[in-house]
Backbone as ProteinMPNN parsed JSONL, in Angstrom:
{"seq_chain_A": "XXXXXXXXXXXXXXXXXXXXXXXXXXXXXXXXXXXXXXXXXXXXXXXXXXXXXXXXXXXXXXXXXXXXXXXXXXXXXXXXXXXXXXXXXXXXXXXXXXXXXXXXX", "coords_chain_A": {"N_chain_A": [[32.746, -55.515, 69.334], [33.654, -51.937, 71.087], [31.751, -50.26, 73.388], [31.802, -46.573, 73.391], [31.812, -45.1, 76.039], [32.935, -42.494, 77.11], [35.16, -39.625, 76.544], [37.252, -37.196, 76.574], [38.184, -34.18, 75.557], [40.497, -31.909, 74.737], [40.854, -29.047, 75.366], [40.972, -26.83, 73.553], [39.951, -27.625, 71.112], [37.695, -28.575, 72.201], [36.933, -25.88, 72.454], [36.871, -25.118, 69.868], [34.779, -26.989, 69.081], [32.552, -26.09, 70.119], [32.282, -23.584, 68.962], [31.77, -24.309, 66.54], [29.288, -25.927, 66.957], [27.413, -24.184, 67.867], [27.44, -22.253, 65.501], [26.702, -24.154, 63.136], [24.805, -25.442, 63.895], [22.723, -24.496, 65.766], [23.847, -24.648, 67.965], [24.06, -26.438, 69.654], [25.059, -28.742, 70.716], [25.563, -31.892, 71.345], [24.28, -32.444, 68.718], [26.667, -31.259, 66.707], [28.236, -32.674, 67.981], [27.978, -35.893, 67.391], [27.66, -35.768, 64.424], [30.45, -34.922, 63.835], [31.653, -37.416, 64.995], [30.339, -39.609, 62.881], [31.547, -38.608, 60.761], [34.397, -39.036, 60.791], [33.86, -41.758, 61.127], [33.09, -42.243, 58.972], [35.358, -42.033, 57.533], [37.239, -43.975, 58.453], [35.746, -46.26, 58.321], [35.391, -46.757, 54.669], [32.883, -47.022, 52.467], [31.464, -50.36, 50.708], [32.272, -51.605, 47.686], [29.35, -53.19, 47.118], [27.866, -54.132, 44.729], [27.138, -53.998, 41.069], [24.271, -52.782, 38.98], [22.988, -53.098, 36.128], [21.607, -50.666, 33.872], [18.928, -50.64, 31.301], [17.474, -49.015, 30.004], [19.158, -45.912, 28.095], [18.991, -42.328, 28.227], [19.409, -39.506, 28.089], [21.439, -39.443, 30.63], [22.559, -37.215, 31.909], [24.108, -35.454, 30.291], [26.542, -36.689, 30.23], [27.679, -38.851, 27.865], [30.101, -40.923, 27.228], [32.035, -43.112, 28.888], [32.776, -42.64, 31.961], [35.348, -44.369, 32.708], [36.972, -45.688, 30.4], [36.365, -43.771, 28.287], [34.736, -44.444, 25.726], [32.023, -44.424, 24.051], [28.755, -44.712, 25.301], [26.567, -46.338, 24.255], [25.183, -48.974, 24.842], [24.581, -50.85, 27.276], [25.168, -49.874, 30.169], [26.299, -49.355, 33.32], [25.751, -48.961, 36.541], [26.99, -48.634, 40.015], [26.745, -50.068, 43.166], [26.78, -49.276, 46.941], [28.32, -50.278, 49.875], [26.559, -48.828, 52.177], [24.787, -47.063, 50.817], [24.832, -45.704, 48.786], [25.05, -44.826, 45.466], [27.301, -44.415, 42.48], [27.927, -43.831, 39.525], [27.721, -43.827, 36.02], [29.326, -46.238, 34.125], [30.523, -48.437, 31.465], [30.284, -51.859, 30.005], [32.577, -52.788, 29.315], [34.136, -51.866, 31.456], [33.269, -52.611, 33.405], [33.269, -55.273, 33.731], [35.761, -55.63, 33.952], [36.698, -54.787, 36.051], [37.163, -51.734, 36.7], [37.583, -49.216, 38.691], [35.52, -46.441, 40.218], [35.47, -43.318, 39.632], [33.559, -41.063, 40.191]], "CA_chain_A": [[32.766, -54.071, 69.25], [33.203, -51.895, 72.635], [31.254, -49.165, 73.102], [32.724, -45.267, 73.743], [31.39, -44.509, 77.47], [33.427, -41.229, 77.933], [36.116, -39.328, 76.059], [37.78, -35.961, 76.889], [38.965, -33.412, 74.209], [41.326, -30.731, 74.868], [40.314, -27.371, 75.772], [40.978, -25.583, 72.606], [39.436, -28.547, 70.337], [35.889, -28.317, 73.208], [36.217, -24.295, 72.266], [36.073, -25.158, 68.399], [33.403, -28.364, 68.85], [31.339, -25.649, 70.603], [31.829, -22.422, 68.086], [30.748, -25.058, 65.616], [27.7, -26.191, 67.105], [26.566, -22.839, 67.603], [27.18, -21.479, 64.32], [26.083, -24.549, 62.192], [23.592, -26.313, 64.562], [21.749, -23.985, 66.832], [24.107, -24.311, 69.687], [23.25, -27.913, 69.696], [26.346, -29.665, 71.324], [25.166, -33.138, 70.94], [24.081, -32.838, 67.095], [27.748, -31.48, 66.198], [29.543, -34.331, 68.037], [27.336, -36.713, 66.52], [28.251, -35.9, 62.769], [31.885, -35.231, 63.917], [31.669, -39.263, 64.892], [29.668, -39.741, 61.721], [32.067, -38.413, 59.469], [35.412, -39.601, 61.319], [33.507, -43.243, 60.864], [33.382, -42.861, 57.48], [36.989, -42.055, 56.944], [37.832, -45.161, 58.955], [35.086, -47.814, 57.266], [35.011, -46.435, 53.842], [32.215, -47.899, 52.006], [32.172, -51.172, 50.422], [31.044, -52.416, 46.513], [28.315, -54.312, 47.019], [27.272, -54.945, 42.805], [26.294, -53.261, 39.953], [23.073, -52.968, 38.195], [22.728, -52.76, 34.466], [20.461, -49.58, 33.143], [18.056, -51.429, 30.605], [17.352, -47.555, 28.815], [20.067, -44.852, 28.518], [18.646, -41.91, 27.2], [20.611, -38.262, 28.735], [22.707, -39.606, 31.499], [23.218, -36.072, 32.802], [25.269, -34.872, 29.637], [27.496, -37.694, 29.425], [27.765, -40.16, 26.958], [31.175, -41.546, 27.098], [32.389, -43.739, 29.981], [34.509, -42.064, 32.741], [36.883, -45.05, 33.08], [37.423, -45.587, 28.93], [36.184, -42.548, 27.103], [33.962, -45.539, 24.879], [30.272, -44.101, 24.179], [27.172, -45.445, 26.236], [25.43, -46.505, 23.726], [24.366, -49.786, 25.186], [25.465, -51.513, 28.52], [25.517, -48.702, 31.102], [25.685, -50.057, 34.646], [25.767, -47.991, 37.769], [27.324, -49.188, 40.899], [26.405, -49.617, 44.582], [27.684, -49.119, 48.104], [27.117, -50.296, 51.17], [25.895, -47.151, 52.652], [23.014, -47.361, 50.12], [25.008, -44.818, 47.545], [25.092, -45.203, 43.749], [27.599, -44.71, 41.962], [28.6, -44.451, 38.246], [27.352, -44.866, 35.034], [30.179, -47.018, 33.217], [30.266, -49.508, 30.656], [30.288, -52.958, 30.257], [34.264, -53.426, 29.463], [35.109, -51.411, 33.017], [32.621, -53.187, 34.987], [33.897, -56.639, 33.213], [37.686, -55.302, 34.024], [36.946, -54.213, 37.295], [37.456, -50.72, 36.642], [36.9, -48.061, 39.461], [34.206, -45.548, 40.012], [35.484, -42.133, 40.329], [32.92, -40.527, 40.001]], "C_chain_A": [[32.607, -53.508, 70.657], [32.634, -50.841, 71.996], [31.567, -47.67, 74.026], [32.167, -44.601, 75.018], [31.44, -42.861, 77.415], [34.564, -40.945, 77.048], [36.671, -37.612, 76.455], [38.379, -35.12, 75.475], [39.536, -32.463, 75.28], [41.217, -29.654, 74.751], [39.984, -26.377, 74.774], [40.347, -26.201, 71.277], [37.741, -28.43, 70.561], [35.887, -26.637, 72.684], [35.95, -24.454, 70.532], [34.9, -26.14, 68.336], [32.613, -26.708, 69.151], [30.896, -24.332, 69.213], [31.259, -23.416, 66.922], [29.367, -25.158, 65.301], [26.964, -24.884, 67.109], [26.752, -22.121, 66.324], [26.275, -22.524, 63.427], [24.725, -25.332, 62.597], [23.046, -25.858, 66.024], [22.484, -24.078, 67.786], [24.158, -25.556, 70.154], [24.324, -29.153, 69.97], [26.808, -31.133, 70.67], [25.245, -33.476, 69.545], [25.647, -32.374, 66.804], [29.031, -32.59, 66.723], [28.968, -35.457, 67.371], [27.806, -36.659, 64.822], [29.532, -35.725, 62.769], [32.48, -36.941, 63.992], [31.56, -39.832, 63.355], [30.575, -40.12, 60.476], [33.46, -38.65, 59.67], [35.287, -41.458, 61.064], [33.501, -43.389, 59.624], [34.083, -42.539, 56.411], [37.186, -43.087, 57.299], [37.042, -46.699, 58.293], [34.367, -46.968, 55.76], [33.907, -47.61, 53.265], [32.389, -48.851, 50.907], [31.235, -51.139, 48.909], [30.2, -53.464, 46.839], [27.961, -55.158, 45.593], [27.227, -53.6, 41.987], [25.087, -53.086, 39.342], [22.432, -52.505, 37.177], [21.076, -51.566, 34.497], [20.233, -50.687, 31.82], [18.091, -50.182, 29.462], [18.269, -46.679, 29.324], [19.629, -43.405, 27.749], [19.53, -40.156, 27.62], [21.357, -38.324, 29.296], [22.917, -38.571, 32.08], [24.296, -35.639, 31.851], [26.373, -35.726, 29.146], [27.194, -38.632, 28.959], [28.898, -40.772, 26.776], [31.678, -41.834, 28.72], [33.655, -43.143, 30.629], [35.322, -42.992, 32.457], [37.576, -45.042, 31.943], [37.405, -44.682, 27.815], [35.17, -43.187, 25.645], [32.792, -45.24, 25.23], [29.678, -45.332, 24.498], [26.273, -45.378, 25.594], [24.542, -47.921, 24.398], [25.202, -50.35, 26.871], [25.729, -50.773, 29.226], [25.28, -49.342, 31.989], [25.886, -48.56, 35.824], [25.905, -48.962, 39.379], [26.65, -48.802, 42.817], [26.593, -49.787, 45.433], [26.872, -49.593, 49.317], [26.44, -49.503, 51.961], [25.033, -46.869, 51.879], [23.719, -46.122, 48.893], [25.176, -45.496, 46.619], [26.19, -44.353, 43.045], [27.353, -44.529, 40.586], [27.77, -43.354, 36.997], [28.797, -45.322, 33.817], [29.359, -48.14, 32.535], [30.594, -50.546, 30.706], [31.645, -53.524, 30.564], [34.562, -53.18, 30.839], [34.149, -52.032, 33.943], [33.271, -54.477, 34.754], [35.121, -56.531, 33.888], [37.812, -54.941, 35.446], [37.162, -52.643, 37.748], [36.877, -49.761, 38.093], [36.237, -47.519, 39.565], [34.958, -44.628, 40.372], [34.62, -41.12, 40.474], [31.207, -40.783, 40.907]], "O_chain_A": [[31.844, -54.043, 71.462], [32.725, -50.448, 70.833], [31.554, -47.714, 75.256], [32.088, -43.375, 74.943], [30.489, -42.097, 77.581], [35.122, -41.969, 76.654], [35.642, -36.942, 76.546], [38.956, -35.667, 74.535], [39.11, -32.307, 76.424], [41.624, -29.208, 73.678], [39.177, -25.451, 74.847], [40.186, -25.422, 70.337], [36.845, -28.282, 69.73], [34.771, -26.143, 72.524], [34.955, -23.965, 69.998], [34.073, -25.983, 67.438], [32.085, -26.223, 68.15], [29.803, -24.147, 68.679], [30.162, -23.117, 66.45], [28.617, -24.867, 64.37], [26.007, -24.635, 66.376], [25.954, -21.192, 66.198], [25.23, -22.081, 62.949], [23.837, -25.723, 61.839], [22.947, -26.524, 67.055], [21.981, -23.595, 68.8], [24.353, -25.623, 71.368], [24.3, -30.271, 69.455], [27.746, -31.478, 69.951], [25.926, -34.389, 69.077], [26.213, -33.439, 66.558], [30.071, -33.054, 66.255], [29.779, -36.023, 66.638], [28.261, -37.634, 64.223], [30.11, -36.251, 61.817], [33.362, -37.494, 63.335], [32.484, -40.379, 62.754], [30.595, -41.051, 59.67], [34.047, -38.482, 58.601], [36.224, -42.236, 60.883], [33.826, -44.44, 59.072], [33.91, -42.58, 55.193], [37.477, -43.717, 56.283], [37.543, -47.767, 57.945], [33.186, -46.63, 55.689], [34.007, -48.81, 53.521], [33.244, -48.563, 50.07], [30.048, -50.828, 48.809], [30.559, -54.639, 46.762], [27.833, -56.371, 45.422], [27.284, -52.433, 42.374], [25.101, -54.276, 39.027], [21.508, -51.691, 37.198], [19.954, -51.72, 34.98], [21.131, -51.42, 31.404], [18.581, -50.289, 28.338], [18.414, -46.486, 30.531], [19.961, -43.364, 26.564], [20.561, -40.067, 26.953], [22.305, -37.575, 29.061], [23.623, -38.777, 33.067], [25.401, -35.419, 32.347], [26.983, -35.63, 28.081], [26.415, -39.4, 29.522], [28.733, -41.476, 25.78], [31.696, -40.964, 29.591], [34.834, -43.074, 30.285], [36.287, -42.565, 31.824], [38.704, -44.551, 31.99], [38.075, -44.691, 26.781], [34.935, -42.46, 24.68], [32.314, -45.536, 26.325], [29.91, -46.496, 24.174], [25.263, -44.718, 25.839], [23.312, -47.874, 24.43], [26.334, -50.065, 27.263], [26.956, -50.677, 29.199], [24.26, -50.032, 31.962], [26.137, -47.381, 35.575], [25.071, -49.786, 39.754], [26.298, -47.772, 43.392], [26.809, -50.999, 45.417], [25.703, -49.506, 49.694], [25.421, -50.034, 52.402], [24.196, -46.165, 52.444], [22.888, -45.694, 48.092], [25.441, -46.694, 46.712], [25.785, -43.191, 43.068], [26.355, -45.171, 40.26], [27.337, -42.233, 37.267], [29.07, -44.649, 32.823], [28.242, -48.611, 32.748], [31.454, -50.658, 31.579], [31.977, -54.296, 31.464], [35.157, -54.039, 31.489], [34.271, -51.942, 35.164], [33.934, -54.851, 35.721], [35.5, -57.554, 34.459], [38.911, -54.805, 35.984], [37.31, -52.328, 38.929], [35.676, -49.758, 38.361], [35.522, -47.888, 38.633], [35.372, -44.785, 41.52], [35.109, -40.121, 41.001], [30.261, -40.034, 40.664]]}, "name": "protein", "num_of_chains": 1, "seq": "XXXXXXXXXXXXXXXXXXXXXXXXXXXXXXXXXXXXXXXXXXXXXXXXXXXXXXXXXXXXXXXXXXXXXXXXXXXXXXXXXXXXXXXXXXXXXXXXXXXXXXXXX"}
């Protein structure tokens, strides 16, 4: 991995970095290039599945009871997935974690 010494932006790119920083971060130069990096890094290394990890009790869920990927009630076997970036993910059921199914949610 190298590491980014020095980079230049373009005049009218440095006049929006800056109205940025001063509107959303005090003025604060540094902190809005920092989460501009941030969040440019994690378009480029989206995060990865790490596992799943079965819920034991399902009892509200947040309103849903039927599995985004199949539309097949959560009555038993709810898992919830997790990222490398330490997010979670989910709650699907056993068939779409078995099947590989996606998380959109």
């Amino acid at each position: 991995m190298t590491k980014l010494r020095s980079f230049r932006f373009p005049d009218d790119k440095l006049e929006l970095l800056r109205e940025i920083a001063e509107r959303e971060h005090n003025n604060n130069l540094t902190k809005a290039l920092l989460e501009a990096i941030d969040h440019y890094y994690r378009e480029l290394n989206p995060p990865v599945l790490q596992g799943y990890i079965r819920l034991d009790r399902i009892n509200e869920l947040g309103g849903k009871k039927e599995c985004p990927g199949c539309d097949q009630p959560l009555s038993s076997g709810a898992w919830i997935a997790v990222y490398s970036d330490g997010t979670v993910k989910g709650v699907i059921c056993d068939d779409c974690v078995y099947a590989g199914q996606p998380l959109t949610g």
